[in-house]
N, C-alpha and C positions, 0 to 999 in steps of 0.2 A: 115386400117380404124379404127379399134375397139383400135390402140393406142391413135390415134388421137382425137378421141372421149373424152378416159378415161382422156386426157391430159386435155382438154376442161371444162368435167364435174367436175374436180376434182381440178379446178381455180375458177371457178363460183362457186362451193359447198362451197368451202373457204368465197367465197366473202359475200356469202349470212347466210354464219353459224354467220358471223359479222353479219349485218343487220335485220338476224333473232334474235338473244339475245337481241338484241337491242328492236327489236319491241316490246318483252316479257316483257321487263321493262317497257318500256312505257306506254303499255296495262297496265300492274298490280298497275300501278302508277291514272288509272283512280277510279275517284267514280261517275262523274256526267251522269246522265241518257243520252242517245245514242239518234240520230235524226234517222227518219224514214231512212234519206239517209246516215248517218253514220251505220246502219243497213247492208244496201244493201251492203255497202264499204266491211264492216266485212265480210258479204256470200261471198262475191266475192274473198278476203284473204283469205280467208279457202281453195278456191278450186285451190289457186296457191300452190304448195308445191316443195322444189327442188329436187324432184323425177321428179315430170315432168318439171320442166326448164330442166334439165338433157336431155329428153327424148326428146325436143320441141328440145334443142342446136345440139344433136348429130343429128335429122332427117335435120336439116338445112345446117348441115356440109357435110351430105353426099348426099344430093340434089347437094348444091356447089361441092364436088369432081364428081360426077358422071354428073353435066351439066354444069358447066361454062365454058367458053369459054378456061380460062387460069387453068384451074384445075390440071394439068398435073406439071403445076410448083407454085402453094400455098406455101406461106410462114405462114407454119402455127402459129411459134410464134406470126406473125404481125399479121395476123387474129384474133389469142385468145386475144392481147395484146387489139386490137381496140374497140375489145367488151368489154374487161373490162373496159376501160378510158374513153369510151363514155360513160355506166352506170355512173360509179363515175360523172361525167361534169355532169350533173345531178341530183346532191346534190349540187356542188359550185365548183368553182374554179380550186380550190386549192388542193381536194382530188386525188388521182392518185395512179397510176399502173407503178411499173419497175420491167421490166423481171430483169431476170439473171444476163447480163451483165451491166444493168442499176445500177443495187442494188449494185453490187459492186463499180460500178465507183459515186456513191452514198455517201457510205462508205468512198471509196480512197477521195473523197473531203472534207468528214466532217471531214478528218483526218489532214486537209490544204499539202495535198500534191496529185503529182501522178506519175506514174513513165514516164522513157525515160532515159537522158541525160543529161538535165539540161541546155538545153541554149534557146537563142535568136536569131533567125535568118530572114534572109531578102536577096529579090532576088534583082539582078543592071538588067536591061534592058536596050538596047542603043537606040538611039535617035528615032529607027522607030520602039520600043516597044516592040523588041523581046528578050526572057531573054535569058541574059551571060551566069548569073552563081548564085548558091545562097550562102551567105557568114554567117561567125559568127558573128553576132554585141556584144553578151556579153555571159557571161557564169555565175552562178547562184553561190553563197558560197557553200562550200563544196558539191557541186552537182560532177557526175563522169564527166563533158564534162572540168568541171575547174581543178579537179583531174588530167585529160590526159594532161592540161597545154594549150587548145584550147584559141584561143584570138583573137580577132576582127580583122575582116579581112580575118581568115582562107577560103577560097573557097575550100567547101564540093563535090570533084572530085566525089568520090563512096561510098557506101551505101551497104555491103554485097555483092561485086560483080558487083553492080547496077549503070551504071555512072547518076552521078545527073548532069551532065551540059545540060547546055540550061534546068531546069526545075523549074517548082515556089516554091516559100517557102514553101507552101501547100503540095507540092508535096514531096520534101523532108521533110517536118515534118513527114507524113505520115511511112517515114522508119525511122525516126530515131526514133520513138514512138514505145513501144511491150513493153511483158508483164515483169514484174520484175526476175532480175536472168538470163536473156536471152544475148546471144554476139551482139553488132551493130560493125561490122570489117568497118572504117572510113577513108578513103582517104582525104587526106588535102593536100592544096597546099598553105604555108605560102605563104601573099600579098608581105612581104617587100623584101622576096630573090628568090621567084619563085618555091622555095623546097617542092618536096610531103613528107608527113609522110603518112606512115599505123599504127592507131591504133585503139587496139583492146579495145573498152568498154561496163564494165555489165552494163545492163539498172541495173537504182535502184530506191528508192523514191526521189523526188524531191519534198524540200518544197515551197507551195504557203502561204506565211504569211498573216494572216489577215492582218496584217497592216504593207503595201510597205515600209513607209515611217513617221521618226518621227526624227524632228531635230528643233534649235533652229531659228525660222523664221526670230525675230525679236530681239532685247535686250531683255531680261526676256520673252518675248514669245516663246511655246512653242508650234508645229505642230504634230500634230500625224493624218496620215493619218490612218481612221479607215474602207478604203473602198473595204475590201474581205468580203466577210462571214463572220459570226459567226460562227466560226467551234471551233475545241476541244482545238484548241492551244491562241482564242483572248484572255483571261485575262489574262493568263501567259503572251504574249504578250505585253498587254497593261500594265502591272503591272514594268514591264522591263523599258519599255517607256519612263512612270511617273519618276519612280527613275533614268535614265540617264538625263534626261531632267531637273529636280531637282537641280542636280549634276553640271548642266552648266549655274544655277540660274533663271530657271521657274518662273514664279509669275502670270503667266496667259497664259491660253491654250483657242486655236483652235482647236477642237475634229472634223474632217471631215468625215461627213457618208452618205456624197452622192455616190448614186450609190451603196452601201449596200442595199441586196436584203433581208438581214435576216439572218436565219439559227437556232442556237443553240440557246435557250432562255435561259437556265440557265448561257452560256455566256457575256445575256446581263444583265442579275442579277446581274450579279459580277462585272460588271461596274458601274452600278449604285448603288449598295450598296456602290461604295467606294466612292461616295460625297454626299447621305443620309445620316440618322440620324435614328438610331435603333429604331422600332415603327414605320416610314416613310413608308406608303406603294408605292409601286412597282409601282404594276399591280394586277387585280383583275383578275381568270378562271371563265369562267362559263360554266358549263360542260350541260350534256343532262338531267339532275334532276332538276325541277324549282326548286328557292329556294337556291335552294343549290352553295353555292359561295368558292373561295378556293385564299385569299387573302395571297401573299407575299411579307411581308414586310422585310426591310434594317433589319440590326443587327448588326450594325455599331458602336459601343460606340464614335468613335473617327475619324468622317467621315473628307476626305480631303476639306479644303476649297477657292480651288484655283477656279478663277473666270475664268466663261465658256462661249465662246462662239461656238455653235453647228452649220454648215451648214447640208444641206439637201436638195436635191433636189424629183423630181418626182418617181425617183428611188428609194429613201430611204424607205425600207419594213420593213412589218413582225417585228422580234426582232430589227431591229434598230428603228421602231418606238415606240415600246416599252420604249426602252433607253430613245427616246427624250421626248415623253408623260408625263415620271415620273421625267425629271428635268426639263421641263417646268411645271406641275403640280404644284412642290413643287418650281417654283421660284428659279433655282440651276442654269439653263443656259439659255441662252439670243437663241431665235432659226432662227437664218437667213438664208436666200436663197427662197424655192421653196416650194409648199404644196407638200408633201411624197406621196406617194403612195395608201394608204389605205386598209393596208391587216392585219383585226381585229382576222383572224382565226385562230386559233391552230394545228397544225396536229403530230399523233403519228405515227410511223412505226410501220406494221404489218408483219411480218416473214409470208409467205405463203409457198403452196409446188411448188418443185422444183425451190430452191433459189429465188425467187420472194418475192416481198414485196406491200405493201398498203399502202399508205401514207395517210392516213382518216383523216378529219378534227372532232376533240372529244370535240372542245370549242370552246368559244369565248372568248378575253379580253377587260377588259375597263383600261383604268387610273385612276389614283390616284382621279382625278376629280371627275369618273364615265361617264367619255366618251367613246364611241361605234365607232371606225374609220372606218368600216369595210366600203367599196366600195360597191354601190347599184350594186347586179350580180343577178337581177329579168329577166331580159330578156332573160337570158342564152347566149348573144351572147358574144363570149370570144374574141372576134378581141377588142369589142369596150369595153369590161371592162380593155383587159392590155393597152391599148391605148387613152384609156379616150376618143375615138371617135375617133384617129388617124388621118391621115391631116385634118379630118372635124374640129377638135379643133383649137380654134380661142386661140394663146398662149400672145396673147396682154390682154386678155379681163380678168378682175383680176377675181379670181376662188373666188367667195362668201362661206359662213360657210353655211353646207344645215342642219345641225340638229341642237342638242339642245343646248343651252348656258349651258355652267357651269361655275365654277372660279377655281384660284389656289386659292395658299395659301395664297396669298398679294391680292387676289379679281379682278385680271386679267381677262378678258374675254378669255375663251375659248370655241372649239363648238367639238359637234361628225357629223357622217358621214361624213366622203369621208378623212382619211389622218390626221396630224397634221400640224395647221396652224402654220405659220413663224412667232414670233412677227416683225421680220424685213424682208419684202420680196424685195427680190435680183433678177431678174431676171438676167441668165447669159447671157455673148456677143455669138450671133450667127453671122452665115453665109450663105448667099445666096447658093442653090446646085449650080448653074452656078460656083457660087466664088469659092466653094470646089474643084470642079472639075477643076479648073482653077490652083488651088495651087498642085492639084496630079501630075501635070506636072514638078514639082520640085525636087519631091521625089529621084526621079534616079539621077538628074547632084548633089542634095546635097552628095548623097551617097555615088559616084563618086568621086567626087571631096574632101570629106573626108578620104576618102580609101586612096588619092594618099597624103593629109595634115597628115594622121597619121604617113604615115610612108615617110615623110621628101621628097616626090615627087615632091613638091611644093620649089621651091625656094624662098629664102626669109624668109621663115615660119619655121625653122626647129625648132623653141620651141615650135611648136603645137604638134611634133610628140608624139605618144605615143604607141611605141611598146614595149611591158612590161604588166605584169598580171594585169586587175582587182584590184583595190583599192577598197574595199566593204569597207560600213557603215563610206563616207564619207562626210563631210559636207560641200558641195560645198560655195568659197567665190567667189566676185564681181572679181577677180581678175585670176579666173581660166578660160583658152580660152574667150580671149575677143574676138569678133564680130567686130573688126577697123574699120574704113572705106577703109583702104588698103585693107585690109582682103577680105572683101567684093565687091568692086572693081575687085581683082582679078578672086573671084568665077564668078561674071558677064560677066568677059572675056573668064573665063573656060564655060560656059555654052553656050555664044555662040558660041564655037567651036566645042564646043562637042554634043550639041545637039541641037543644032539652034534657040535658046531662043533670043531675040531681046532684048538690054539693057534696053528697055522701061517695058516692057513685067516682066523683074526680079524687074526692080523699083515698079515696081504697088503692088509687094507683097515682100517690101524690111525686112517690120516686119518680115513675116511669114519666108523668108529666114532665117533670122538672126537666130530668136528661132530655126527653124531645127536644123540649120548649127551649133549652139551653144550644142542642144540635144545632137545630133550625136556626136558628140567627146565629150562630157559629159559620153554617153554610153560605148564608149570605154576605156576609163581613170578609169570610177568610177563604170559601171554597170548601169542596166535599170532602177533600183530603185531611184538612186541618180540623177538620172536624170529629174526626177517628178520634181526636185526643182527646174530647168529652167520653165518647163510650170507655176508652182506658180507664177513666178515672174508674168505672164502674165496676173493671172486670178482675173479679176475684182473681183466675187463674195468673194475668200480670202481676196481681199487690205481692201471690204467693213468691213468684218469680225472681221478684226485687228481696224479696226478703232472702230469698236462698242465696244470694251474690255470696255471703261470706264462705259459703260452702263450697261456691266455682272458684274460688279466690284460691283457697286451701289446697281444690283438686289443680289449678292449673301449678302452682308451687310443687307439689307430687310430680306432676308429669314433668315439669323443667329439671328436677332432678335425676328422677327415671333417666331423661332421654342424656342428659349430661354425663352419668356414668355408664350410659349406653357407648357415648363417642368417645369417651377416655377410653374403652376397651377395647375398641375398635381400632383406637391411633396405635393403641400398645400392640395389638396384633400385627398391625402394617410392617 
C-alpha cells in the first residue's frame, strides 16, 4: 500500500509543483486591490497545500483498496493516470497525461516512425464471412518485411510458433508488432506456387513519412500530399519534394493538409518561411504574462513564389493551421475545401517521474492578421468540442465566421473563433452508411479476385500479373492496369460465383469497383503510397483545387506587389 501511495503522491506532487509556480507568478504579477470574495478565494488557497492533497489521495486509495468491490485487481497505473487527465480536462482540451508506455510511443511518432516489420496487410473472407487467411498486400522501402523479399500475396501461415489462419489482420498485426531488436520467426505460403518459407525477422524502425505522397498531378502541377504529422522529419521532407517536383517542371502546387492533425510547430515554420518574405510574420505566442507577446517571423531573403493552392478539411489542426493562417494572412495561397478544425493552443512536454510526461497547454496563437482560432471548449463537454456536436451537426448548413473580422494583406476579409475559413469552400462527396455498408461487401471478391489477376490465375489477363518486388516512388500513368470493360465483366462473373453477388448488385457500384479493383493491383505493383493516386483521380475536392490554380496564381501576383511596395517604403523611410 505505502508503494502505491508514494507512486500516487509523487505524480500529483509533480503535477501541482507546475501549477503551483505558476500561480506564484501570477499572484506577484497582481497590483490591483482584491474583492471581499477574491479575499475569501485566497484563505481558502492557503489552506489547500500538497501535503494534504498528498494525504486526502493516499486516504482515498486506501478506502478503494481496503472496500471496493474489484480492489483485489486495481490497475493502478489507470487509476493514477485517470486522475491526472481528468484534472488537466479541466483547464482545456488539449492538456494531458502519458504514462510510460504512452511517452514513448509519443516520442516513436514524433520521430515519423515505429517499429515492427514494415508491411500492409489485409485478411480474404469467403462468401459466408468467415476469414481464410490474412495476406501481404504491400511492404514499406527499406523497412525489414521488404528486406526478407515479402510481396503481395504472401499468406501469413505462423507468427513465432503461432498459426495465423483463419485470423483477422488485427489479429495478426498484433504479433507481428514488438518491441525493436526483438525476432518475428514468419511462416509464408507464396500465392503464385503454393510454397512455405520460414523467415526469421528483427523488428526495427519503420518509417511513417509526413508526406505519403508528392508527384506531378497535372502538366506543371505539382501534388504533395502533406497529410501525416508534423513530426521531426516534414521539412526535410517537404524540401525533398519541392526540389523533385521542380525537376519535372512544377509551376504550380497543390499543398494538401487535410486531415493533418498538427504536431511539431517549428516544422510548420519552416514551411512557411519558404514562401514568406523576411520581416512576414508567422504567427504570434501568447504566453501566461499579459502583455507579453513572442512573434515569429519568415527570414527568408529569397522566398519561393510558386502559386498555392492549399486544401483542408475539418481535420486540419493545430500547426497545420498555423501553416494556412499565415499564407492566407499574407495572400500566398488560395484556401479550399472545409473550415479546420480550430485548435488555437500551444502545448509544451513536461518530463515527469517515472517516465511519464505532461503535455500542458503554455499559450495561445493568433495569425498574422491577429486572429484567435481557438474552438469555444466552455462547456467542458469534449464529445461535442472534437465533434463540433457530432451527428447533431447539420454538415449542409454553411458554418458562418463567429468572431472578430480582421484583413490580410490585400484587405480580404477574415474572422477568429472556431478554425480558418476556406476562401473557396468545397464540400467533399459523401456517402450514405446504408451505401457504405453496401460497398464493404466487395472488399473480399476484389481481393480475391486480384490475388488470382496478380498472379496470372485469370485467363486472358496475364499482362496484369505482377509477381515481382514493389516499384517504390512511382508515378503512376493512365495507362498502367486499365479497368476494361472485359476486365470488368469478368470480375462480375467471378463474383458471382464466388460469392453470390447478383450482376445488378456489382453494377449499382460499377465506380467504386473499378477504383478498388484498380487500388488493389496498383498496391501490389507499386506500394500503398502510390496508390493514393488512383483515389486522386476520384476526388472531387483535388479536380476543384486544380481548377482554382489560376486564381492562386492572380493572388500570389497581388501579394508580390503588396509586399514590393511594402519594401520600397520601408528603404525610403531608412
Amino acid at each position: 500500500m505505502k508503494k502505491s501511495s508514494n507512486l500516487l503522491s509523487a505524480a500529483l506532487l509533480t503535477v501541482f509543483l507546475f501549477t503551483n509556480s505558476f500561480a506564484q507568478s501570477a499572484t506577484a504579477s497582481q497590483t490591483k486591490p482584491k474583492t471581499s470574495d477574491e479575499v475569501q478565494t485566497t484563505r481558502l488557497t492557503k489552506t489547500v497545500t500538497t501535503e494534504k492533497i498528498e494525504l486526502d489521495m493516499a486516504e482515498a486509495l486506501t478506502l478503494i483498496q481496503d472496500n471496493y468491490v474489484g480492489g483485489k485487481n486495481l490497475d493502478y497505473n489507470e487509476l493514477f493516470k485517470t486522475s491526472i487527465t481528468s484534472m488537466l480536462h479541466t483547464l482545456d482540451p488539449h492538456s494531458n497525461y502519458f504514462d510510460a508506455k504512452e511517452f514513448e510511443q509519443f516520442r516513436t511518432e514524433q520521430s515519423s516512425q515505429y517499429f515492427g516489420i514494415g508491411a500492409s496487410i489485409g485478411s480474404l473472407s469467403d462468401k459466408n464471412g468467415k476469414t481464410i487467411a490474412t495476406f501481404i498486400r504491400a511492404t514499406f522501402q527499406d523497412a525489414p518485411a521488404n528486406r526478407a523479399g515479402f510481396r503481395y500475396g504472401d499468406k501469413i501461415v505462423e507468427v513465432n510458433g503461432v498459426s495465423m489462419l483463419g485470423k483477422t489482420s488485427a489479429e495478426v498485426s498484433s504479433n507481428l508488432r514488438g518491441p525493436r531488436g526483438t525476432v518475428a520467426k514468419i511462416v509464408v505460403e507464396h500465392y503464385g506456387t503454393g510454397a512455405r518459407e520460414t523467415v526469421e525477422i528483427i523488428r526495427d524502425a519503420v518509417s511513417q513519412p509526413s508526406i505519403p505522397e508528392a508527384y506531378m498531378i497535372r502538366p506543371g502541377v505539382g501534388y504533395i500530399a502533406m497529410t501525416g504529422s508534423f513530426n521531426q522529419t516534414t521539412y526535410s521532407e517537404f524540401r525533398q519534394a519541392m526540389t523533385e517536383l521542380k525537376g519535372q517542371g512544377m509551376t504550380q502546387l497543390v499543398l494538401d493538409l487535410r486531415n493533418n492533425g498538427g504536431g511539431l510547430v517549428r516544422e510548420a515554420l519552416q514551411v512557411a518561411n519558404t514562401f514568406l518574405t523576411r520581416g512576414q510574420n508567422i504567427f504570434t505566442q501568447k504566453g501566461r504574462l499579459d502583455g507579453v507577446e513572442s512573434p515569429y517571423p519568415a527570414e527568408n531573403a529569397n522566398p519561393d513564389t510558386t502559386p498555392i493552392v492549399m486544401l483542408v478539411n475539418r481535420n486540419t489542426a493545430s500547426a497545420s493551421e498555423i501553416l494556412a493562417g499565415a499564407l492566407q494572412d499574407h495572400d500566398r495561397a488560395l484556401i479550399v475545401g472545409e473550415n479546420t478544425f480550430g485548435k488555437g493552443l500551444v502545448q509544451n512536454p513536461f518530463v515527469v517521474e517515472y517516465g511519464s510526461m505532461l503535455l500542458l497547454t503554455i499559450a495561445k496563437y493568433q495569425t498574422p492578421s491577429g486572429r484567435l482560432i481557438q474552438r469555444d471548449y466552455s462547456d467542458g463537454n469534449l464529445y461535442n468540442y472534437y465533434t463540433d456536436g457530432g451527428s447533431l451537426r447539420d454538415d449542409n448548413t454553411e458554418i458562418k465566421p463567429k468572431g472578430l473580422e480582421s484583413k490580410t494583406d490585400l484587405g480580404r476579409k477574415v474572422y477568429s473563433g472556431g478554425g480558418i475559413n476556406p476562401d473557396e469552400i468545397i464540400k467533399p462527396q459523401t456517402i450514405t452508411t446504408e451505401k457504405a455498408r453496401f460497398q464493404q461487401k466487395f472488399n473480399d471478391p476484389i481481393f480475391a479476385f486480384t490475388l488470382d489477376l496478380a498472379f496470372g490465375k485469370i485467363k486472358g489477363f496475364e499482362t496484369y500479373k505482377v509477381d515481382r518486388p514493389i516499384t517504390f516512388s512511382y508515378d503512376l500513368k493512365a495507362t498502367d492496369f486499365p479497368i476494361t470493360d472485359n476486365l470488368y465483366q469478368t470480375f462480375k462473373k467471378y463474383a458471382a460465383e464466388k460469392y453470390n453477388l447478383t450482376a445488378a448488385q456489382v453494377d449499382r457500384e460499377r465506380e467504386f469497383v473499378e477504383r478498388v479493383l484498380r487500388t488493389e493491383l496498383v498496391t501490389a505493383a507499386f506500394g500503398t503510397t502510390t496508390s493514393l493516386q488512383v483515389f486522386n483521380e476520384y476526388d472531387s475536392q483535388l479536380k476543384k483545387a486544380i481548377e482554382l490554380l489560376p486564381q492562386a496564381k492572380q493572388l500570389a501576383v497581388e501579394s508580390a506587389r503588396i509586399n514590393a511596395q511594402k519594401s520600397k517604403i520601408e528603404s525610403t523611410n531608412r
